[in-house]
N, C-alpha and C positions, 0 to 999 in steps of 0.2 A: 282230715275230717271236714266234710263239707256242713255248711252252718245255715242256715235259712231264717237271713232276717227280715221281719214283716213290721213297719210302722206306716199305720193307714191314716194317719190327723187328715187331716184336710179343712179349710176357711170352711166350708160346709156343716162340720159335724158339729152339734152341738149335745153336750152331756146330761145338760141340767134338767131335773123335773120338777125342779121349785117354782113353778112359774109366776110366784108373789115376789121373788129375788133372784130373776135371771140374772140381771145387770151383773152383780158382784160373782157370781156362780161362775159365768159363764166367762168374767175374768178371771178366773184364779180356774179355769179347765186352760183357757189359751196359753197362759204362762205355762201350764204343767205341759200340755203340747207341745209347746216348743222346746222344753229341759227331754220332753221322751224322743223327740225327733234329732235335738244335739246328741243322747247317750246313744243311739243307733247308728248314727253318723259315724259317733268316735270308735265301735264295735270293728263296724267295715272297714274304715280306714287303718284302725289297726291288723286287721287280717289282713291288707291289703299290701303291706311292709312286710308279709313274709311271715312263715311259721308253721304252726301245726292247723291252722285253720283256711279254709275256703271260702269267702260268704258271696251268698247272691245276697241282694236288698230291694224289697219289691214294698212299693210305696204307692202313693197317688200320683196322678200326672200332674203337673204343674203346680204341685206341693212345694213348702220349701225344705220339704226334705227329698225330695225328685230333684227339684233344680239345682240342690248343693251336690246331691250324688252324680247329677251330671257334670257339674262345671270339677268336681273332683277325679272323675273319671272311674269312678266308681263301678262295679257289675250291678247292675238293676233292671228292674222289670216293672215300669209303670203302669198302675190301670187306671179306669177311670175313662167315661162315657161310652162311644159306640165300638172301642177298642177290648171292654173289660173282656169280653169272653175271647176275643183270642190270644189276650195277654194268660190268663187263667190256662188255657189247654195248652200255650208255651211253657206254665210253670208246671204242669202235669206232666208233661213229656220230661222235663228237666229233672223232676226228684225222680223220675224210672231211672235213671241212669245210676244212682247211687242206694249203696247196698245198708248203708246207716247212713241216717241224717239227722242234727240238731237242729230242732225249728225252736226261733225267739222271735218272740212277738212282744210287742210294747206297746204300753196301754191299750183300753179296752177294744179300741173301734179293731184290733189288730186280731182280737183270740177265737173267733169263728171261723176266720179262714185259718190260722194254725190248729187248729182243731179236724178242719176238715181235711188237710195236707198231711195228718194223722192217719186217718179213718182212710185216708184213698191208697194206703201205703200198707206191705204184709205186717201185721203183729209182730211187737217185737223189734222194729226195725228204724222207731223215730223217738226223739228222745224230743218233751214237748214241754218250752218254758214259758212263762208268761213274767211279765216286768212290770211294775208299776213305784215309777223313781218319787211321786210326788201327792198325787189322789191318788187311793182306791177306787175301784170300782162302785159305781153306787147302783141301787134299785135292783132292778129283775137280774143287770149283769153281775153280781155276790151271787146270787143261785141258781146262775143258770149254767149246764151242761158245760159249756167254754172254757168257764173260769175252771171248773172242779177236774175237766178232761186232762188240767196241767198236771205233770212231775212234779215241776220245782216250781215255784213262785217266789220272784226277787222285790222285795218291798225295799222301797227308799228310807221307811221311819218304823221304828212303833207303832206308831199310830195307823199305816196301810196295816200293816200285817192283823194289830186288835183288832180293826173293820172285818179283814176277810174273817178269821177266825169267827169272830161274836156273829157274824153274819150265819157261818155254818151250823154253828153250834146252838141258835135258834129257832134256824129255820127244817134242822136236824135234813142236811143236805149227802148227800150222797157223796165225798171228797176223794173214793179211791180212782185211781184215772181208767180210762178205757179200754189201754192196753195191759192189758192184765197178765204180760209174757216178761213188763220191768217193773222191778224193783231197785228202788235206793234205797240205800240208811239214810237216817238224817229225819228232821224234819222237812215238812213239803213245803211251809211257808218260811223264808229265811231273809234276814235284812241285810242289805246292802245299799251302804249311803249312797247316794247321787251323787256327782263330780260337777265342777266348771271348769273351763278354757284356761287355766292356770297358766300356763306358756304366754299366751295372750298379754298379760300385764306384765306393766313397768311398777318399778317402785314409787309412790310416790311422795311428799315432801317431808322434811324432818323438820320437827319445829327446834328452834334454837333462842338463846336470849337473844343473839342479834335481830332476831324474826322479833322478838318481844320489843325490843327497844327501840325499831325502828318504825313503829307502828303498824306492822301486817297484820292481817284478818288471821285466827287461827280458823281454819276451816273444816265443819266435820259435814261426810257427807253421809247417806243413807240411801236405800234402794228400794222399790215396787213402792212409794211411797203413800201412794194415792189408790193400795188395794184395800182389802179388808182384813181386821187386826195386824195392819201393819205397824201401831205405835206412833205414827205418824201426829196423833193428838196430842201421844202424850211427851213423846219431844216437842210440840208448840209449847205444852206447859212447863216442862223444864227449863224451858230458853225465858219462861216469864217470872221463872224463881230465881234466874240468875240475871238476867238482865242490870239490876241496879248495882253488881258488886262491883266496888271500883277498883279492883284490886287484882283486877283480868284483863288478858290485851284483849283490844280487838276480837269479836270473833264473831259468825256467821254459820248455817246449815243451810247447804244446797240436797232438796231433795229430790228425788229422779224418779221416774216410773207415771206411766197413765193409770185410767182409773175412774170409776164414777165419784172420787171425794175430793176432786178438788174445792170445789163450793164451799164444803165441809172443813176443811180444814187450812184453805185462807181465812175463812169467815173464826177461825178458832182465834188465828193468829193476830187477824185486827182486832178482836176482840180481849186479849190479852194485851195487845201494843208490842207485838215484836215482829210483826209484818216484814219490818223493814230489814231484818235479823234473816230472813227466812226466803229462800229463794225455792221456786216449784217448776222445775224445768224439765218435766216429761222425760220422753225414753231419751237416752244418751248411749252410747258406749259407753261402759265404766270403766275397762282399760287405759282409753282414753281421759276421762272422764277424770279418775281417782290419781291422775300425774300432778294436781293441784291440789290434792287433800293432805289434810292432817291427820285425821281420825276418820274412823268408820262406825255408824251408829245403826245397833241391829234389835229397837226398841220393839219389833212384833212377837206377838203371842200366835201366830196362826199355827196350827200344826202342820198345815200342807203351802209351807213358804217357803219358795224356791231355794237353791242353794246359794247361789251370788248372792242372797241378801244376810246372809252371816260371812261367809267365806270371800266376796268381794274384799273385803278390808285385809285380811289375811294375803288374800294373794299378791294385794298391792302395799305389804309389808309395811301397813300402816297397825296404828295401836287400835282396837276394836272394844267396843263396850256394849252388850247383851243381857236381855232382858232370859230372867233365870225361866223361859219359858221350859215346857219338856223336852221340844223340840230340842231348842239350844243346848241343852246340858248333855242330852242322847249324845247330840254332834259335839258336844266338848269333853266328853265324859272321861276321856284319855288324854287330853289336852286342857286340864282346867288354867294353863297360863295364856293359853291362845287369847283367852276372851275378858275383859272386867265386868263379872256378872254384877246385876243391878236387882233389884226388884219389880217383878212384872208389873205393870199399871200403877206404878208410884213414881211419879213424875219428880219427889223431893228424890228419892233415892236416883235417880237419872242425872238431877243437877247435880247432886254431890260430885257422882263417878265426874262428868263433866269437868267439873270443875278442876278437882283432883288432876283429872287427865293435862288439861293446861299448864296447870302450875306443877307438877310434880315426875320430872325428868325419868326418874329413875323407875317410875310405873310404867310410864311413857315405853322403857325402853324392855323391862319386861316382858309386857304385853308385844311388842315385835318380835322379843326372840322367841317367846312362847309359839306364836303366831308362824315366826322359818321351821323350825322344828316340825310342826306337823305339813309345811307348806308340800312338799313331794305327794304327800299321800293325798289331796285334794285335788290330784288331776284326771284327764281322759284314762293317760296312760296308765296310773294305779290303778284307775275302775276295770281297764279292760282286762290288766293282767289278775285281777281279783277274779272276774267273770270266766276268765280261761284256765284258771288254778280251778274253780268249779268245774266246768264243762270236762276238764281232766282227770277231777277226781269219779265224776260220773259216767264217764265212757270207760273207766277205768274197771269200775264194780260191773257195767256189762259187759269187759270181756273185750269190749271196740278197741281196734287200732287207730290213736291218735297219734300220727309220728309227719315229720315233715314230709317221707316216700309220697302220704296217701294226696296228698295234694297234686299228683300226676298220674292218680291210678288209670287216666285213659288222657289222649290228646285231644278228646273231642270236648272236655269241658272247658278250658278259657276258648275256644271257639264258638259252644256254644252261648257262651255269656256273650260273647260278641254281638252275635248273632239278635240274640234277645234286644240287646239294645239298640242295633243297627234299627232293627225292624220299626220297632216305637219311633225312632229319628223318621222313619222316613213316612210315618201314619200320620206326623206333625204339618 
C-alpha cells in the first residue's frame, strides 16, 4: 500500500492569532512542529525497513524535516518557492499511478493539500488522515472544510481531540468527509500518544550512599523549562522549602529548554535565595544531557507539553516525579508507578516528593522499574506499529490489499521517487 505523507512546518509558518501573546504562542507552535516533523520522520523511515507499506514524504524545501529526509535518504518531494508548481504536478502525476492511496498529513499547515490530493483522485480511492500529536488546530482551521474532509483524525491527548469535537459541536459543522464512497467503524477522532527518540538515551546515574557520603550533588533535571506552565516556578519554590533541611546531601536542578521566562524565573529564584541551587541552561540534548542526572522533574500543568518533558526521565531510566496535571495521569494512566505524582501548583507537595526521592531508596527504585516496564512502549517504533495496526484495520473494512506483493505492483515506482528527488537536487 502506498502511503502519502505530507508535513509542511516550515521557520515561516506561524499559527497564532493571539497577537497580545505571540511570544509564548508562538513557542509552544515551534516545539509542537518540531515533535510533528520527528513523528513523520519516524512513519517514513519505518516504511522505509520494509513491509506492507510505501511512503513518499513531501515537505518544505530547506525544512528540517526536508534536510533530515535528505541526509536519511528518504523518498521525498520538497516544495517551496519558484519550484512549488512543478513539484505539485510531479506529485499529481505520482498518485495517477496508484489505484488506492493513504494520505497523512500532520499538523495544520499540511490538511489542505491532503485534501486536495483527495478531491483530484476517483471517489473512493484515497483514504484521508490527518494528525495532530500536540496542538489542535485553532481558529478558522476546527471548521474549515480540511479539517472535517478527514476519515480519521489522530489526536495526541484529550485535550486535541475535546478541541476538535467542542469545536464541531458548536460551530454545528458539517464532520461527514467528502468522499462519501468510505466508510469506517469507529469513531473519526481517536487518540494516539505522541512518542520520543527512546533508542537515543543512555541510562543515567544511580544515586547510592557512597554518592551521599562523599559529598555529590544529587541532581534532578527538568525540560522546556522556560515555556509556559511549565512549573518551572513552582520548582524554584520547592527548592526554597527545602533549601534549609540539613539532613539532605547536596543537591541542585539544571533546567533545559528556551523561552520568553527566563527573566521570570531567575528573578523568582534570587528572590527565594536558591539561585545558586538552580542552573538555566537552554536547549541541550537530553540524551546526552540526563547521563548526569538523578531524577527527572515533570512539574507543568500545560496540556499541550511536549512528550520528552514527562517521558525524558523515563527513557533515561531515572526515577521521575509529576505534577497530577491531566495531561500526566492521561499518559500514566496505565503506568501509575512510572511517575511520583505530586500535586499540581503546590510547591510544599513538590518538596516533599523531593525530598522522599533523595532519601528513600526503595521509591527511588520503584519509580525506575515502573518507569522500564512501560519504557518499549514510548518509542518511534511502538508509535509506527500502533499507526500500521490502524491503517490495516482500515484498508482492511475497504476491502484494500495491504500485503507486502503491493509494494512492487509496477517497477516504475522507486524509480520514480528517484526521480522526484533527483530533480529537486538538481533545482538547488
Amino acid at each position: 500500500m502506498y502511503v502519502l505523507l505530507i508535513a509542511l512546518q516550515g521557520p515561516e509558518t506561524v499559527r497564532s492569532q493571539d497577537t497580545d501573546n505571540n511570544q509564548e504562542r508562538d513557542a509552544v507552535f515551534a516545539r509542537a512542529a518540531r515533535v510533528e516533523g520527528e513523528h513523520i520522520l519516524a512513519l517514513a523511515c519505518a516504511m522505509c525497513d520494509g513491509g506492507q507499506y510505501t511512503p513518499l514524504l513531501v515537505c518544505r524545501r530547506h525544512s528540517p524535516v526536508g534536510v533530515a529526509a535528505k541526509a536519511l535518504g528518504l523518498p521525498f518531494l520538497p516544495l517551496g518557492g519558484v519550484t512549488t508548481f512543478s513539484g505539485l504536478l510531479r506529485l499529481w502525476l505520482w498518485q495517477r499511478r496508484h489505484a488506492q492511496l493513504v494520505v497523512q498529513t500532520v499538523g495544520v499547515e499540511a490538511m489542505d493539500l491532503g485534501r486536495r490530493i483527495m478531491r483530484q483522485r476517483p471517489a473512493g480511492t484515497t483514504l484521508l488522515i490527518h494528525a495532530f500529536p500536540v496542538v489542535p488546530p485553532m481558529g478558522s482551521a476546527l471548521q474549515g472544510k480540511a479539517l472535517s474532509a478527514a476519515h480519521k483524525i489522530l489526536c495526541g491527548s484529550a485535550h486535541v481531540r475535546e478541541c476538535i469535537v467542542e469545536a464541531w459541536q458548536c460551530s454545528h459543522v458539517q464532520t461527514r468527509n467528502e468522499d462519501g464512497q468510505l466508510s469506517l467503524a469507529g469513531s473519526k477522532e481517536l487518540e494516539l500518544p505522541p512518542a520520543i527518540d527512546v533508542a537515543s538515551y543512555s541510562p543515567g546515574l544511580s544515586w547510592t550512599e557512597a554518592d551521599a557520603a562523599s559529598g555529590r550533588h544529587f541532581i534532578f533535571c527538568m525540560g522546556n523549562a522556560l515555556s509556559p506552565h511549565s512549573g518551572a516556578n513552582l520548582a524554584v519554590r520547592a527548592m526554597a522549602a527545602i533549601r534549609q533541611r540539613e539532613d539532605l546531601p547536596p543537591w541542585e536542578v539544571r533546567a533545559y529548554g528556551s523561552g520568553p521566562r527566563f527573566e521570570e524565573v531567575l528573578h523568582e529564584a534570587q528572590t527565594l535565595g536558591v539561585a545558586s541551587r538552580l542552573c538555566l541552561l537552554g536547549d541541550q540534548p537530553l540524551p546526552q544531557a540526563l547521563q548526569a542526572a538523578h531524577a527527572w522533574l515533570a512539574p507543568g500543568s500545560s496540556l499541550e507539553e511536549v512528550p520528552e518533558s514527562l517521558w525524558a526521565g523515563v527513557a533515561a531510566d531515572l526515577p521521575v516525579l509529576c505534577s497530577d496535571s491531566p495531561l500526566h495521569l492521561q499518559r500514566l494512566a496505565n503506568a501509575s508507578d512510572a511517575g511520583g505524582i505530586f500535586a499540581a501548583d503546590d510547591p510544599q507537595s513538590l518538596a516533599q516528593a523531593m525530598i522522599r526521592l533523595m532519601l528513600d531508596t526503595q521509591f527511588r527504585k520503584r519509580l525506575v522499574a515502573g518507569g522500564q516496564s512501560i519504557r518499549p512502549y514510548l518509542g518511534y517504533d511502538a508509535f509506527a506499529e500502533c499507526v500500521f495496526n490502524m491503517y490495516a484495520d482500515w484498508c482492511g473494512q475497504l476491502g484494500w490489499p495491504v500485503n507486502a506483493a503491493n509494494r512492487a505492483t509496477t517497477d516504475e515506482s522507486t524509480s520514480d521517487k528517484k526521480k522526484i528527488v533527483n530533480a529537486e537536487d538538481r533545482g538547488n
